[in-house]
C-alpha positions in Angstrom: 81.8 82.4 92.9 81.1 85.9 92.7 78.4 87.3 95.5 76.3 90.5 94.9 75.8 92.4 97.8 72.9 94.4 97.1 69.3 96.2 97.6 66.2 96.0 95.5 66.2 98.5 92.6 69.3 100.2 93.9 72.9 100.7 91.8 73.7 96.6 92.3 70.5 96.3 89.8 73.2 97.0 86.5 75.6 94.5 88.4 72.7 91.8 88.9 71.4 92.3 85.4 74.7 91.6 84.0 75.5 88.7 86.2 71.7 87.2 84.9 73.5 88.0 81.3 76.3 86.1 81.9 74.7 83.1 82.8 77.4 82.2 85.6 76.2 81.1 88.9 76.5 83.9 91.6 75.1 84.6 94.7 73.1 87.3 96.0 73.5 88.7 99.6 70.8 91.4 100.9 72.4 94.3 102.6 68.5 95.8 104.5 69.1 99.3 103.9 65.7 99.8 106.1 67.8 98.3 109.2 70.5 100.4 107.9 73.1 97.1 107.5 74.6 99.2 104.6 76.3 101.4 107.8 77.0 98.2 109.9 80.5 97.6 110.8 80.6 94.3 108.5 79.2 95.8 106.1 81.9 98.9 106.2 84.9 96.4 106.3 83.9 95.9 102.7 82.8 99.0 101.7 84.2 101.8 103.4 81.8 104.4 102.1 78.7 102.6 103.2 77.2 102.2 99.7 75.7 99.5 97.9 77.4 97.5 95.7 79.5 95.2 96.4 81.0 92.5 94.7 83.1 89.7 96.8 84.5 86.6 95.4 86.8 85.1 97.7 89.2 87.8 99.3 88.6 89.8 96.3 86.2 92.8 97.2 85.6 95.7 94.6 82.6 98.3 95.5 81.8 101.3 92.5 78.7 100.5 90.5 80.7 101.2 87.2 83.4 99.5 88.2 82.0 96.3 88.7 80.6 96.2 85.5 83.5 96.5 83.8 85.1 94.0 85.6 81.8 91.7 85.2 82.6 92.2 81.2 86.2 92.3 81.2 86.8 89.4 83.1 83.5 87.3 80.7 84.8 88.6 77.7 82.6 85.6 75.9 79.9 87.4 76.9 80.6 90.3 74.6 79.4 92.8 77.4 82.1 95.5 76.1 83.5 96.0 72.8 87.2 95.0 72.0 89.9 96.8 73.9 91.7 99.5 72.1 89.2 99.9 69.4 86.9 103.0 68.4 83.9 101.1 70.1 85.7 100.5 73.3 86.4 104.2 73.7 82.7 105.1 73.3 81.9 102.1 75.6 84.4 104.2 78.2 82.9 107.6 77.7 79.7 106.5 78.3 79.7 104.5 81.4 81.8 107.8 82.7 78.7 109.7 81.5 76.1 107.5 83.2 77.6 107.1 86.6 79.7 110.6 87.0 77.5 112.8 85.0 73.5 111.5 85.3 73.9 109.1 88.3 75.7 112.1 90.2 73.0 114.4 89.5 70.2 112.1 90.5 72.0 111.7 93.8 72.2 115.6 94.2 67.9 115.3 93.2 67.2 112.6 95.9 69.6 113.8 98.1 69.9 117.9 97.8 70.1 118.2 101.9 73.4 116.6 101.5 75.1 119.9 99.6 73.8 122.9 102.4 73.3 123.4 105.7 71.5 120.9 108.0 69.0 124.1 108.6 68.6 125.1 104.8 65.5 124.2 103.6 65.2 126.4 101.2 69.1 125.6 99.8 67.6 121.9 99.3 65.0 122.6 97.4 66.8 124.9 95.1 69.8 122.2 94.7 66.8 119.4 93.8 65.0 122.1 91.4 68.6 122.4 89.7 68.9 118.8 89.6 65.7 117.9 88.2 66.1 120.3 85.5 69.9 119.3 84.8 67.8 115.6 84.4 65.9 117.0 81.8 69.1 118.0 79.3 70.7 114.9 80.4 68.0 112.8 79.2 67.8 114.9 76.0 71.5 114.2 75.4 70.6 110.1 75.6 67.3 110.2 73.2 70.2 112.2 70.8 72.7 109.3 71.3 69.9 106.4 70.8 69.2 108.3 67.4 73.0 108.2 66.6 73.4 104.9 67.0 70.7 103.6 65.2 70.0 101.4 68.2 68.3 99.3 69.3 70.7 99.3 72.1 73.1 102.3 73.9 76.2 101.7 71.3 73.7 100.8 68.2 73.7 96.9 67.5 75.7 95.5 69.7 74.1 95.4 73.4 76.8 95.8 75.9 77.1 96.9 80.2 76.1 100.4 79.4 72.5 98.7 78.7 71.5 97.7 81.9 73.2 100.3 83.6 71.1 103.0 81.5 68.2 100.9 82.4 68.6 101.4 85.9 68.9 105.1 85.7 66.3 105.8 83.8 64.0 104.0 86.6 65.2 105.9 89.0 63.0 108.8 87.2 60.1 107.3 87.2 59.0 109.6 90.0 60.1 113.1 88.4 58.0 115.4 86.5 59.1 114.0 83.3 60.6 110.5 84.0 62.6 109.0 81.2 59.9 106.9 79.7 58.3 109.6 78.5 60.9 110.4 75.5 60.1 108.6 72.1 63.7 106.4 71.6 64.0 106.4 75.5 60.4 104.6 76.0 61.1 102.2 73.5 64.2 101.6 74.2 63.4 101.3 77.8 60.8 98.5 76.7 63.1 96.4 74.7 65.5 96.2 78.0 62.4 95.1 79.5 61.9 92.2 77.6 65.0 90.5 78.2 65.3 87.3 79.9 68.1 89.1 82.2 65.9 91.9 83.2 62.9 89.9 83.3 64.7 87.7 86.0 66.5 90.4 88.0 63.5 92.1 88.4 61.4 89.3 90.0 64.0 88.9 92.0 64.7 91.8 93.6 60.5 92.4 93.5 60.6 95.5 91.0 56.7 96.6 91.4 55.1 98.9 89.0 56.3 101.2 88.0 58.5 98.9 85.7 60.7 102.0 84.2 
């Protein structure tokens, strides 16, 4: 049975979603990233880089947000989580689950993290590296209220819903705090809404205690 190592609205929430979507039994395992358990030596045994998620199922361990949900739909392909291998589809799927978590992830992390890219004594340097980063949001989020009007929606790749879905999701929330969070684009908002209608969502988030706001 696959466990879930993970933190309230963190990167395991895509994972979580998806295992709600699946309909599998799972497990869930809290790693307290108040107490820090996320740097405890356990904890590093399975993840090396001291991140959350993980995803554990027997002696089988694999850490990388992305990653695990692509396993999660390659590995429940009755799910339809990802489009068919080799087609058209599949390669969009690809390109943008590389977009989420190494282009918009990444720069969030440089927004709610910029002391990690100067000088411990630069306080100026991480202002200017979260300034950067909150405006790089901005296009970013332009570039996905462009691709929701490509695709006709109501979902990421147009029709179908797929992993990129709740992973999207999750981003977005983590903007809620910016100047301009994600909610406040037309397609985005809406969008945003119909994820949180799902049963999935709807469950993952009273698990993990999602409090307003929502998105």
């Amino acid at each position: 049975m696959n466990t879930l190592f993970y933190y309230p609205g963190n990167a395991s929430m895509a994972p979580h979603i998806l295992l709600e979507e699946i309909g599998q039994p799972f497990q869930l395992k809290l790693v307290d990233r108040e107490r820090n358990e996320h740097k405890s030596a356990d904890y590093l045994k399975l993840n090396p880089n001291g991140l959350i998620p993980v995803l554990a199922d027997g002696d089988f361990v694999l850490y990388e947000s992305a990653a695990i949900c692509l396993h999660l739909a390659d590995t429940h392909p009755g799910s339809a989580l990802a489009p068919v291998l080799g087609t058209p589809q599949r390669a969009e799927f690809y390109k943008w689950l590389m977009w989420l978590t190494n282009t918009l992830q990444s720069t969030l992390i440089a927004y709610f993290y910029p002391e990690r890219w100067v000088d411990a004594d630069n306080a100026d340097g991480a202002r200017q590296v979260q300034a950067r980063a909150e405006a790089k949001i901005v296009t970013l989020l332009d570039q996905l209220e462009a691709q929701l009007e490509t695709s006709g929606g109501p979902w990421l790749l147009g029709e179908t819903y797929s992993a990129l879905d709740p992973y999207a999701l999750m981003l977005c929330r983590w903007t809620r705090g910016l100047q301009r969070p994600a909610r406040t684009w037309p397609r985005i908002g809406a969008y945003l809404q119909r994820m949180l209608e799902r049963p999935a969502v709807v469950r993952a988030y009273k698990t993990e205690q999602i409090s307003q706001p929502l998105v």
